[in-house]
C-alpha positions as CSV (number, residue, x, y, z in Angstrom):
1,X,0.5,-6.7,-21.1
2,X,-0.2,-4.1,-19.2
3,X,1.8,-1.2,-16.8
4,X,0.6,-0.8,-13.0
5,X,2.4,1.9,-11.2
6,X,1.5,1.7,-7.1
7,X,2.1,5.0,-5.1
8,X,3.0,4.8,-1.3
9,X,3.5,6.9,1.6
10,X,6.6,5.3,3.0
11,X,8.3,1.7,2.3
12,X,6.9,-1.0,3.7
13,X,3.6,0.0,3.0
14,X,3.7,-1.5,-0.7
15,X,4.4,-5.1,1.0
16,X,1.6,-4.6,3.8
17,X,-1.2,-3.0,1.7
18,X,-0.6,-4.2,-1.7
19,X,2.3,-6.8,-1.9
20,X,-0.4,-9.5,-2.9
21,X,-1.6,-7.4,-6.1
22,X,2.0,-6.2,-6.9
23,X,3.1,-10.2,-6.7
24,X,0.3,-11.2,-8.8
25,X,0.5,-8.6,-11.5
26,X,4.2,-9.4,-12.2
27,X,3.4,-13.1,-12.0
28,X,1.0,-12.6,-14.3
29,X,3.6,-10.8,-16.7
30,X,2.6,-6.9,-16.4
31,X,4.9,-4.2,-15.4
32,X,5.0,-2.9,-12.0
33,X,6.4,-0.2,-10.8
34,X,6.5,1.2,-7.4
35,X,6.7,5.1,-6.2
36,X,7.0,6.4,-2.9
37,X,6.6,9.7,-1.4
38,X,8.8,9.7,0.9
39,X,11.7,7.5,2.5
40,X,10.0,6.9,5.5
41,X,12.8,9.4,7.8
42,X,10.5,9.3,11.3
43,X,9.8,5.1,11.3
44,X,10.8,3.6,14.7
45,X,13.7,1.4,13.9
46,X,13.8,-2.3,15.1
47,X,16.4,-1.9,18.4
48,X,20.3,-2.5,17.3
49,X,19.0,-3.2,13.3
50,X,20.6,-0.1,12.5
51,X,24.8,0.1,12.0
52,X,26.7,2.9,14.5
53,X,26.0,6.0,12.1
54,X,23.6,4.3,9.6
55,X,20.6,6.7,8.7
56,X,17.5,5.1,8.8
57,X,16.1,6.3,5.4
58,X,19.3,4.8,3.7
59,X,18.3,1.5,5.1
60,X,14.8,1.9,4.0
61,X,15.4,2.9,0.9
62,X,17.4,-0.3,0.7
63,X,15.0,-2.1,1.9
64,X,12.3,-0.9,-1.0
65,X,14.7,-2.6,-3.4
66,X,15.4,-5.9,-1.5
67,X,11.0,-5.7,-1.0
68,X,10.6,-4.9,-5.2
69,X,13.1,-7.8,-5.9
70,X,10.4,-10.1,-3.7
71,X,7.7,-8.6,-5.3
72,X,9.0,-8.7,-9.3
73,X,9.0,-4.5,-8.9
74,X,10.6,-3.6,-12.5
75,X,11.7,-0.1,-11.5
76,X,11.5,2.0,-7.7
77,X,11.6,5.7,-7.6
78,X,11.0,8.5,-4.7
79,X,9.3,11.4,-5.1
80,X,11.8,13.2,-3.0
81,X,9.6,14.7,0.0
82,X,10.0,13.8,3.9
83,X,8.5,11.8,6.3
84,X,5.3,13.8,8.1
85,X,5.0,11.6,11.0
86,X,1.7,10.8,12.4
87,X,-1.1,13.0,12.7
88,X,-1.3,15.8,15.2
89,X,3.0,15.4,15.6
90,X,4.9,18.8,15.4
91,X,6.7,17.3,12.4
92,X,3.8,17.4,10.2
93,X,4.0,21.6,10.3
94,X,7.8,21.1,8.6
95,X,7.8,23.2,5.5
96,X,9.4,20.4,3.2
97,X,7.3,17.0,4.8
98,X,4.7,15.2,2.4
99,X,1.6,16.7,4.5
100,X,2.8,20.4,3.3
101,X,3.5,19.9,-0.4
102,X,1.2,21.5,-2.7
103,X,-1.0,18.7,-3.9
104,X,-0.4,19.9,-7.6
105,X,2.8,20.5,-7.6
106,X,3.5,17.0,-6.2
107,X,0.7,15.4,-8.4
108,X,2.6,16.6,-11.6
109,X,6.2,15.1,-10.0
110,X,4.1,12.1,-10.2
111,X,2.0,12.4,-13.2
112,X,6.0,12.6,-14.7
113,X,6.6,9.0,-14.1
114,X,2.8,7.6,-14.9
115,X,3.3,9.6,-18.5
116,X,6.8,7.9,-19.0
117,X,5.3,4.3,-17.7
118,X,1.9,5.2,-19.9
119,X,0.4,2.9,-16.7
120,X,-3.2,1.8,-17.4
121,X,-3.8,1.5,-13.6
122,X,-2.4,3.3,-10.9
123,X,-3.3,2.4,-6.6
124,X,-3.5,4.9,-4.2
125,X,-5.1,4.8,-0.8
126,X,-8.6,6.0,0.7
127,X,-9.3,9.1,1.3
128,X,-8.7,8.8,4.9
129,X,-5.4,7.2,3.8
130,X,-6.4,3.7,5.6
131,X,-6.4,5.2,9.2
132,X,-6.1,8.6,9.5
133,X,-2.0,9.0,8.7
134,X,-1.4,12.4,6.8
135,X,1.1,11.1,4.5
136,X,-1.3,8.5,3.5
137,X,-4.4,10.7,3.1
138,X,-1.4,13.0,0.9
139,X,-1.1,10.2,-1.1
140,X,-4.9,10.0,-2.2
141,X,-5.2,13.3,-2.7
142,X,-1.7,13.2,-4.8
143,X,-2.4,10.1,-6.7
144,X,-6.0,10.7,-7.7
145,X,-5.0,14.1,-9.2
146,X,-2.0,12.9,-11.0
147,X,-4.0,9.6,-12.1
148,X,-6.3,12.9,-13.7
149,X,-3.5,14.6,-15.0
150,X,-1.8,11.7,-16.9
151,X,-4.8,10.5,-18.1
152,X,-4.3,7.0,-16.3
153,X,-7.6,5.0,-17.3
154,X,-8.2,3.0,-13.6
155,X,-7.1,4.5,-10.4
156,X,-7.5,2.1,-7.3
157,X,-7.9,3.3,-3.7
158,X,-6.3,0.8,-1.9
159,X,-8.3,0.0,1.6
160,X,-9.3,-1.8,4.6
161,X,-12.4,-4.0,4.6
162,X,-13.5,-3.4,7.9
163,X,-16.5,-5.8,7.8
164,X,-14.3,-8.8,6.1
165,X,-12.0,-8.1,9.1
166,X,-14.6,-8.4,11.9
167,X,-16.3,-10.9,10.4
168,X,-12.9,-13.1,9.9
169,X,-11.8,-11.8,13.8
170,X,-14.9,-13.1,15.1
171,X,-14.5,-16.6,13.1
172,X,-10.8,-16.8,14.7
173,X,-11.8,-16.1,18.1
174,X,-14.7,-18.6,18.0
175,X,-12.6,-21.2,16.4
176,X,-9.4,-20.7,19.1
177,X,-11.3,-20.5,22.2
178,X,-12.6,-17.9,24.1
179,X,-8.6,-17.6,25.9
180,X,-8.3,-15.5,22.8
181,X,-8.9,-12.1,21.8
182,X,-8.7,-10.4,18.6
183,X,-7.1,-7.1,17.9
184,X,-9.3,-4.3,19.2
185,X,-10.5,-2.4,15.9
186,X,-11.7,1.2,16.1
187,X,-15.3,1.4,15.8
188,X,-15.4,5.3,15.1
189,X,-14.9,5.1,11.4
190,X,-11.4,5.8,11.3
191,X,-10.2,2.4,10.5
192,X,-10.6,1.0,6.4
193,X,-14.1,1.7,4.9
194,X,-17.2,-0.2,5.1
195,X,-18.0,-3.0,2.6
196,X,-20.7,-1.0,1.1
197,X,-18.3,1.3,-0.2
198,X,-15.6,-1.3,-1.5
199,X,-16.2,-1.8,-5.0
200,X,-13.0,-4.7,-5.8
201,X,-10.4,-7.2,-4.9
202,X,-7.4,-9.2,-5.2
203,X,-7.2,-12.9,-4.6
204,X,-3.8,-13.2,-4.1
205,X,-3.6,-16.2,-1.2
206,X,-1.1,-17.9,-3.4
207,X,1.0,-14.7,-3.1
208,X,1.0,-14.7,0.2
209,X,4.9,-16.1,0.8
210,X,5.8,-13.7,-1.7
211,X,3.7,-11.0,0.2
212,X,5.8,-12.0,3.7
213,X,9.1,-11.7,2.0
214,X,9.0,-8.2,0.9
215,X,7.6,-7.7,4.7
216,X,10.6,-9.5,5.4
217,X,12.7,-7.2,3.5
218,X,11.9,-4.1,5.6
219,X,13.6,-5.5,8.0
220,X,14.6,-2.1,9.9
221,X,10.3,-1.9,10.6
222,X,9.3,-6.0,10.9
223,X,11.3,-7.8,12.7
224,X,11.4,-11.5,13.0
225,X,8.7,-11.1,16.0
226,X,6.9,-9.0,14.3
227,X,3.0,-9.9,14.8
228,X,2.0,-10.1,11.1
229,X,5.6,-12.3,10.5
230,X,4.5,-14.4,13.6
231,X,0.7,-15.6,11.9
232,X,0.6,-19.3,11.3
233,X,0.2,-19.6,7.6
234,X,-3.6,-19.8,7.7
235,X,-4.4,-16.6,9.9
236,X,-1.9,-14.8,7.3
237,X,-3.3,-16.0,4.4
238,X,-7.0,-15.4,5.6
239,X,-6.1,-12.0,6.9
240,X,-3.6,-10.7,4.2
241,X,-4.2,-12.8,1.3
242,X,-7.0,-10.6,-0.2
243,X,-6.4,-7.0,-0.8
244,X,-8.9,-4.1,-1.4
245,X,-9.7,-1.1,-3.8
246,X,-12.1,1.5,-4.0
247,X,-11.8,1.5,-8.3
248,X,-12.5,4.5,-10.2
249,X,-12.2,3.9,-14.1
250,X,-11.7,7.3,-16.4
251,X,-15.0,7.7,-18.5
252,X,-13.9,6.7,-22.1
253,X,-10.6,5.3,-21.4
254,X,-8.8,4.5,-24.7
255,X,-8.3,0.9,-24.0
256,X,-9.3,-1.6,-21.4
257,X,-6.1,-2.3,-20.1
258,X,-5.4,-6.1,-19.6
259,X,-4.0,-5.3,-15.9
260,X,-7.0,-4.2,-14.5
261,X,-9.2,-7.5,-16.0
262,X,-6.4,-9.8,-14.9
263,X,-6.3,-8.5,-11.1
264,X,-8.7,-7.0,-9.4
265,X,-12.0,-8.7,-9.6
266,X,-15.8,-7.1,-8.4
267,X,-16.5,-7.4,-4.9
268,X,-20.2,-8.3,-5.8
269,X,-21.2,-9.6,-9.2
């Protein structure tokens, strides 16, 4: 079996990006292991979820256990730095949040845990970290180099398939009436990446239950009216049952690690 370790900004973003490949790799009997950057400090709590006096990054930092339980997560750590809030904010200028760390210096915190897991694959994001959030576009730049300096044979940009998603918007609308309109996605680029440049997935439709309870779990972010909690089974499953990468394999890796053939699949034969 093999070792997947999956790097994320803040938690919940493990359960919305990649809780369908984390599910099926521990289904599938590999170890999975889940780092985050950060303790997500500046997400805008659910109103009265939080306790008089409960700090929000306890709570999610609960939360990224309660989501790894869902998920079969063997092991959660943190990489220690702070929330940078979203791009353009005056918190992303704070000396210790994620968007100022030195990329090496945090790549080589990371590169600690790949060596100990001696992971075969680890995920990242794209290099516009999904849409454009600095912690996320951090976390590429982060994860690729310490995928480099750990000698990790697959690295995986996690991503949006923009076309999929139009395409599968403009089936919805068609098929619910023209009383409905689908969610307005940006057509400047900054929004997932194009199918052209997608070069994997994961089927993980029969994850997707699993995939809503580790939403569930963060519950301080998603709460029970939470759009993506609210999609009838179908529309979930259709919209976040397959998950994408942008895969970049090591030249010569040692091994061909059985994670990587068990999961993630070509996008185009």
């Amino acid at each position: 079996m093999g070792t997947l370790v999956s790097f994320h900004a803040h938690p919940d973003d493990e359960s919305i990006g990649t809780g369908g490949t984390l599910a099926k790799a521990a289904a599938l009997g590999h170890r999975v292991v889940l780092v985050f950057a950060t303790r997500g400090e500046l997400g805008e709590p659910v109103p009265g979820v939080l306790a008089d006096g409960e700090q929000l990054s306890l709570r999610r930092s609960a939360e990224c256990f309660a989501s790894a339980r869902e998920l079969g997560v063997a092991r959660v750590e943190f990489l220690g730095y702070v929330d940078s809030g979203m791009m353009g904010e005056p918190t992303n200028d704070a000396p210790y949040c994620f968007w100022q760390a030195g990329v090496e210096h945090a790549a080589r915190r990371l590169a600690v845990i790949l060596e100990e897991e001696e992971a075969d694959v680890v995920t990242t994001y794209d290099d516009n970290g999904g849409y454009g959030h600095p912690d996320h576009i951090q976390v590429h730049r982060v994860g690729n180099r310490a995928g480099e300096l750990a000698g990790v044979p697959v690295v995986a940009q996690n991503t949006t398939n923009r076309d999929w998603m139009l395409r599968g918007m403009r089936g919805l609308q068609k098929d619910r009436g023209a009383d409905w309109t689908p969610p307005e996605i940006p057509d400047d680029g900054s929004f997932g990446k194009p199918e052209s440049e997608i070069t994997h997935r994961v089927e993980a439709v029969e994850y997707a239950e699993v995939k809503r309870a580790s939403m569930r779990a963060h519950a301080s972010q998603m709460g029970p009216d939470h759009f993506m909690l609210t999609m009838p089974e179908p529309v979930f499953a259709m919209g976040l049952g397959t998950e994408f990468y942008i895969v970049e394999v090591q030249p010569n890796p040692a091994s061909a690690p059985d994670v990587w053939t068990d999961v993630f699949e070509p996008l185009r034969p």
